[in-house]
C-alpha positions, -999 to 999 in steps of 0.1 A, spaced: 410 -778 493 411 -745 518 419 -715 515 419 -680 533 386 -666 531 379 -629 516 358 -609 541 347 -575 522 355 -572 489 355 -533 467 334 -531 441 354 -516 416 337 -530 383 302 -543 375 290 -562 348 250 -554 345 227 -574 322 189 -568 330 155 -573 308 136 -559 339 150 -524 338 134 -512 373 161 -490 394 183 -496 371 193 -454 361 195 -451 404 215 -482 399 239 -472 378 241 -436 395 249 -450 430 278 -470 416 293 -445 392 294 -417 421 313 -443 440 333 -447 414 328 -483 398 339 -490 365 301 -503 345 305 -529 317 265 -535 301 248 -552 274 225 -540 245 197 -521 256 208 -525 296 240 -507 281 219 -480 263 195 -471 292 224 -464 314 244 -442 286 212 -424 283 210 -416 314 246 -395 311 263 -425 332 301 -439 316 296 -472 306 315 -497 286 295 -523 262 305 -558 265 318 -559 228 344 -536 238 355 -560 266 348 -591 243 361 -578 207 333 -596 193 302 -578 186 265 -590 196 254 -621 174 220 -638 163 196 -617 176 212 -609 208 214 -644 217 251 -643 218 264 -612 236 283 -626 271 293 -661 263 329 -657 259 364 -661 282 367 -626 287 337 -623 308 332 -658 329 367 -653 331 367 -621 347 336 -637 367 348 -670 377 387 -661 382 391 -672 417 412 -646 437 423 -666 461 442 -691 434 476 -672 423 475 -692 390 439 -680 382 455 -637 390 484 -647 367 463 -661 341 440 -630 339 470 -605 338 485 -630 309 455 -626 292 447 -588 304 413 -599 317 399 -575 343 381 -592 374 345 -584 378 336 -579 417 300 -577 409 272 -590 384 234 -576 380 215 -594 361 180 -606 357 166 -630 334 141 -627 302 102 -631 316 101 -668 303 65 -672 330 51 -644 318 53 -653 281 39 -687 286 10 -672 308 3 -647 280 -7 -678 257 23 -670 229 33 -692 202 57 -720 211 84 -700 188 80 -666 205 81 -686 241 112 -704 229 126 -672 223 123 -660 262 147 -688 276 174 -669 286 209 -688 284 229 -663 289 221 -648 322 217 -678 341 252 -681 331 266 -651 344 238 -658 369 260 -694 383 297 -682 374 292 -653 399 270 -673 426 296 -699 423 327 -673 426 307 -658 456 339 -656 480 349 -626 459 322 -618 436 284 -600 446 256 -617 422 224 -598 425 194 -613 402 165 -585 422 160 -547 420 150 -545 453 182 -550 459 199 -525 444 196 -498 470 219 -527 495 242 -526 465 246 -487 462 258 -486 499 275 -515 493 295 -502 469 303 -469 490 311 -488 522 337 -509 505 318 -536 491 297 -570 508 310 -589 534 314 -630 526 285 -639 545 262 -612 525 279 -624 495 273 -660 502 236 -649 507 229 -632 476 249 -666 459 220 -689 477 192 -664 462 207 -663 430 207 -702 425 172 -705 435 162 -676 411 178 -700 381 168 -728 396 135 -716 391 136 -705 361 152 -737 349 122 -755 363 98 -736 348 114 -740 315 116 -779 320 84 -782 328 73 -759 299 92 -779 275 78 -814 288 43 -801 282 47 -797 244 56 -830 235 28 -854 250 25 -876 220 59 -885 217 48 -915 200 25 -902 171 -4 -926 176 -30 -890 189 -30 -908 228 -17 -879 249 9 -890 275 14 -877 310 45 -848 305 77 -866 310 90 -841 335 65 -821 362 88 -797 384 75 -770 414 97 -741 425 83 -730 461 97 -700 482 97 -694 515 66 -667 522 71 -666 559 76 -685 591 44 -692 613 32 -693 643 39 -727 651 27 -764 636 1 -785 641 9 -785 675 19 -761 695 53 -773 703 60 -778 664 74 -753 641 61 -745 608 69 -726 578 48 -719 548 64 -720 518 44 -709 478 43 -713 444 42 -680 428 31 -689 390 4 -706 410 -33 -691 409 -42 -672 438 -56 -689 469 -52 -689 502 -14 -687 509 -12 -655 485 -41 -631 505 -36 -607 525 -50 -608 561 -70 -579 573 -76 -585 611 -63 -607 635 -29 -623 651 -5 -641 630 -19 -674 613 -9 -708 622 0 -741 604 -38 -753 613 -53 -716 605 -39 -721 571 -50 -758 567 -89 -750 579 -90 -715 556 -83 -738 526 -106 -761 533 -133 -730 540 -122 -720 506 -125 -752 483 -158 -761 500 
């Protein structure tokens, strides 16, 4: 299946869902004065009205109001559909405008600390209660719909998205971008939770012998490209773990030219020795 692909796309109306609330006021300033429409969540929704910005809560959008503790709030047609409407489909326009659904044209969201709470030692209960399932939702729908909608899961982002947003919106290969960053930042997550999970049940069978975890997952991300390989002629890249304990590939160098594959390889031996 092809179809015609959409270059730069307005941003006319945001859906933003975020625990971490850095940038978020400047956020929600930047789009309002280029007048996009805000739809929020709970607290996210709160911070923003507090800060003298329009906003609509989800509920209003939804007609159903927040459920169990928050753990309910955007899991409902009326915003994946508005998320995962593709605009280049005819029947998926006529089925919004049947159903007066308003298209979303970009998503901010960023996910409960799941890490962090496992790091702090909490109680299996408390850390159960930090895996988001929501926001990797609205996460996928939008990183999924990326030909027409602008998924970003990192404040550091959002001064990109203010100009964005007053320039007439991303372009498709910006979009597509910010699609690839968003499925590694759930991927992630989902990894970490996975491997969470397969840590708690290590005597599945009763008898007190503790078994290896059933599931052992690593997330890595690119930290930067080096000098070259072990050779020379090779190229090399060194990629990290960031809920991994400090070491070599997290320090920062003080003196000296870039560092090579072999650098690398010879400081961590210098350093387990």
């Amino acid at each position: 299946m092809s179809f015609t692909q959409l270059d730069r796309v307005p941003i006319r109306r945001a859906l933003i869902s975020v625990y971490d609330k850095t940038g978020l006021e400047e956020l929600a300033k930047g789009l309002h004065a280029a007048g996009v429409k805000i739809v929020s969540t709970g607290s996210t929704a709160k911070k923003i009205a507090a800060a003298g910005i329009p906003v609509q809560e989800v509920e209003e959008v939804t007609g159903s109001p927040e459920m169990l503790d928050g753990r309910v709030k955007t899991l409902h047609p009326r915003v994946h559909g508005g998320i995962l409407a593709d605009r280049r489909v005819p029947a998926h326009m006529q089925t919004l405008a049947d159903m007066q659904i308003e298209p979303f044209d970009l998503v901010v969201v960023n996910l409960y600390p799941f890490v962090e709470t496992v790091k702090s030692g909490a109680a299996q209960d408390d850390v159960v209660e930090q895996i988001d399932i929501g926001g990797p939702a609205m996460v996928r729908s939008a990183a999924k719909n990326h030909a027409a909608v602008a998924i970003v899961v990192d404040p550091a982002s959002y001064g990109d998205v203010v100009t964005a947003a007053a320039e007439g919106g991303f372009d498709l290969k910006t979009r597509r971008r910010l699609a690839a960053k968003a499925f590694a930042h759930t991927a992630s997550y989902d990894t970490a939770v996975a491997t969470w999970t397969a840590s708690q049940f290590l005597d599945e069978d009763g008898d007190g012998v503790i078994d290896w975890p059933s599931y052992a997952g690593l997330a890595l991300e690119r930290s930067e490209v080096l000098r070259y390989g072990e050779n020379p002629h090779q190229q090399a890249a060194l990629y990290v773990d960031r809920a991994a304990p400090a070491g070599i590939a997290q320090a920062d160098q003080l003196h000296g030219k870039a560092m090579s594959y072999n650098n690398y390889v010879d400081a961590d031996a210098a350093l387990r020795a």
